[in-house]
C-alpha positions as CSV (number, residue, x, y, z in Angstrom):
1,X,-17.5,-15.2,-22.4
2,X,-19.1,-14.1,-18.9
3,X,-16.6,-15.0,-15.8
4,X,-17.1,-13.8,-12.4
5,X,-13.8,-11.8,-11.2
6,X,-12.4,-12.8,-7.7
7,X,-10.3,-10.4,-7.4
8,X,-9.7,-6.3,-9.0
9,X,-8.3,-5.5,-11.7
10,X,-7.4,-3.0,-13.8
11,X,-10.1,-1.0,-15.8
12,X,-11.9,-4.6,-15.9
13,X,-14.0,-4.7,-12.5
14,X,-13.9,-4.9,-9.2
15,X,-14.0,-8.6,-6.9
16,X,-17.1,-10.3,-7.4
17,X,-18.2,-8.3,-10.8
18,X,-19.8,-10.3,-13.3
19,X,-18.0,-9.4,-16.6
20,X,-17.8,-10.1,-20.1
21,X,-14.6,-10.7,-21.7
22,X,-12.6,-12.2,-24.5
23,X,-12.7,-15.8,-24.3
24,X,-8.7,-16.5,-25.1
25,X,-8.1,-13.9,-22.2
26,X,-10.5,-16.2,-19.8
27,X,-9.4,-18.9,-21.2
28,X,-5.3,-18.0,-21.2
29,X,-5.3,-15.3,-18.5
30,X,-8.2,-15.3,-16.1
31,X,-9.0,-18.8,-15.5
32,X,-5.4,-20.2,-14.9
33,X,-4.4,-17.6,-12.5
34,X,-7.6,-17.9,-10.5
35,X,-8.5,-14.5,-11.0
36,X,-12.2,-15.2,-12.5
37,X,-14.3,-18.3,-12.7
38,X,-16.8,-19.1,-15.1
39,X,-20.2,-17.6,-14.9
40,X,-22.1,-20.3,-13.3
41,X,-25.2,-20.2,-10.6
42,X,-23.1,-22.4,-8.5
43,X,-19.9,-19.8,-8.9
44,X,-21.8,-16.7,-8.1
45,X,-22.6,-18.4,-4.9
46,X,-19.5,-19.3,-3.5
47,X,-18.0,-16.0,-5.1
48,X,-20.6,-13.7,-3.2
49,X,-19.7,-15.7,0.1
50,X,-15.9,-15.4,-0.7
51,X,-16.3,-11.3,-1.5
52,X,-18.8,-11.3,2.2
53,X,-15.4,-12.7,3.7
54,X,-13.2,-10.3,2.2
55,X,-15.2,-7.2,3.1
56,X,-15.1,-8.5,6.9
57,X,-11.0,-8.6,6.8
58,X,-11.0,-5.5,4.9
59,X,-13.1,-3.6,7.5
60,X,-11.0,-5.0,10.2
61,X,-7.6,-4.1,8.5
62,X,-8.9,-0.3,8.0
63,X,-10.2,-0.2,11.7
64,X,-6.8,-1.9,12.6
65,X,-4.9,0.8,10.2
66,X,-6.8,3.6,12.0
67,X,-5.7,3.0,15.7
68,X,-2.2,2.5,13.6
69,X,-2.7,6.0,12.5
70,X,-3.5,7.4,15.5
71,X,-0.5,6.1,17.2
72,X,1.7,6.9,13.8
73,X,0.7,10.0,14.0
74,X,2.4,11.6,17.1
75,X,5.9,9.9,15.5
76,X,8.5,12.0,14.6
77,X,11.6,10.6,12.6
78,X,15.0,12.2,12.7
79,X,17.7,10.9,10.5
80,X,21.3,12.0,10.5
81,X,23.4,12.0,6.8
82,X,26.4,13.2,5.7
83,X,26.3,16.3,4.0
84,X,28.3,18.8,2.1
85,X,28.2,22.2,1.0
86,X,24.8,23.9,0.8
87,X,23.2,21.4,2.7
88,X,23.4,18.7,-0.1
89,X,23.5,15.5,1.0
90,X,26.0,12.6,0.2
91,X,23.5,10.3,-1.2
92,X,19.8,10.5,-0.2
93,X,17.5,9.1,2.5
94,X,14.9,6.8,0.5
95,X,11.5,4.9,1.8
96,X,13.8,2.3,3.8
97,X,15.5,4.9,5.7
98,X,12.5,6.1,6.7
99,X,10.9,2.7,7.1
100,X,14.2,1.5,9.2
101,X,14.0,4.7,11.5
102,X,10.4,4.0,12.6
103,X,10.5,0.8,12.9
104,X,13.6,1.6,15.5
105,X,10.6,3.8,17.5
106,X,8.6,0.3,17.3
107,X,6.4,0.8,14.4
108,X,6.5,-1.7,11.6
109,X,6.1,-0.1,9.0
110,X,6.9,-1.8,4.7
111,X,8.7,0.7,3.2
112,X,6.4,-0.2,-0.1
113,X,3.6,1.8,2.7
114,X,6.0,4.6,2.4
115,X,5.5,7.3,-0.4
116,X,7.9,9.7,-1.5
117,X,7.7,11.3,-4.7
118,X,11.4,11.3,-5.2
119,X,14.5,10.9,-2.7
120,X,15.3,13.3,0.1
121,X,18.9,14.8,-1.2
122,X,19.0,18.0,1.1
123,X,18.9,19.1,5.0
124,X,15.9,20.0,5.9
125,X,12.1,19.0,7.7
126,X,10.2,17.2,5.0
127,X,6.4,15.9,5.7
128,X,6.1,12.2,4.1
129,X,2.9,10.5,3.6
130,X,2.7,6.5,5.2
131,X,-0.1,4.8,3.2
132,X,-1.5,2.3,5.9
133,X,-4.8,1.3,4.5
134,X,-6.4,2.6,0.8
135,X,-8.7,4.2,3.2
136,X,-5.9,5.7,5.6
137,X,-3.0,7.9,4.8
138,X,-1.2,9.6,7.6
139,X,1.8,12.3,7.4
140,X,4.8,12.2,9.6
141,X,7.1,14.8,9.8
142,X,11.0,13.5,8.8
143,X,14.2,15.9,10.2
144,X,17.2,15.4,7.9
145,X,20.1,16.7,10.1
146,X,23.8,17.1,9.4
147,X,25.7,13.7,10.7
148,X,29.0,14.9,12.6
């Protein structure tokens, strides 16, 4: 069965593909959770329109991500924990911490937006990557200091 997708997926196709699948996944998948229609001439029309859409709101949400960036990246985020001996700290500072501390300095910021391979445990400057757009990634530098 043919469906136009409307939106990605997975190792399938991008928004707007045309695409031959199964037809128990259209059927019991696709269709009902409005991620593809059925290949019809009327379909492709209002898909290709809906797709012209979304590439407008994407451009503007990278161009809006870039000034974001720009401003992002002169931030610098200090955080104060606990810690013990050899600079190992009680608990760890995660993606929210992070998250919380610039949105204190007036950036909102997800904390989903935030990647960190694994938890911060020790004192120390640590580079962290904010993932804005798919298009822009910016690094801010994070201080983990010694709470007194």
């Amino acid at each position: 069965m043919e469906v136009i997708l409307r939106e990605e997926i997975g190792k399938l196709g991008r928004r707007g593909d045309v695409v031959k699948v199964a037809s128990g996944y259209a059927r019991n998948y696709l269709l009902p959770n409005r991620l593809a229609v059925a290949a019809t001439e009327g379909n492709k029309k209002i898909v290709e329109q809906e797709r012209q859409a979304h590439l407008r709101r994407d451009a503007k949400e990278a161009s809006d991500a870039g000034e974001l960036g720009k401003l992002l990246g002169s931030a610098e985020v200090t955080i104060a924990q606990k810690a013990g001996e050899n600079d190992q700290l009680f608990g760890s500072v995660t993606a929210t911490d992070i998250s919380v501390a610039l949105e204190k300095q007036g950036y909102t910021i997800d904390r989903r937006k935030v990647h960190l391979e694994e938890p911060i445990k020790t004192l120390g400057d640590f580079k962290v990557s904010v993932r804005l757009h798919r298009d822009v990634t910016v690094e801010v530098p994070v201080h983990v200091v010694k709470d007194e």
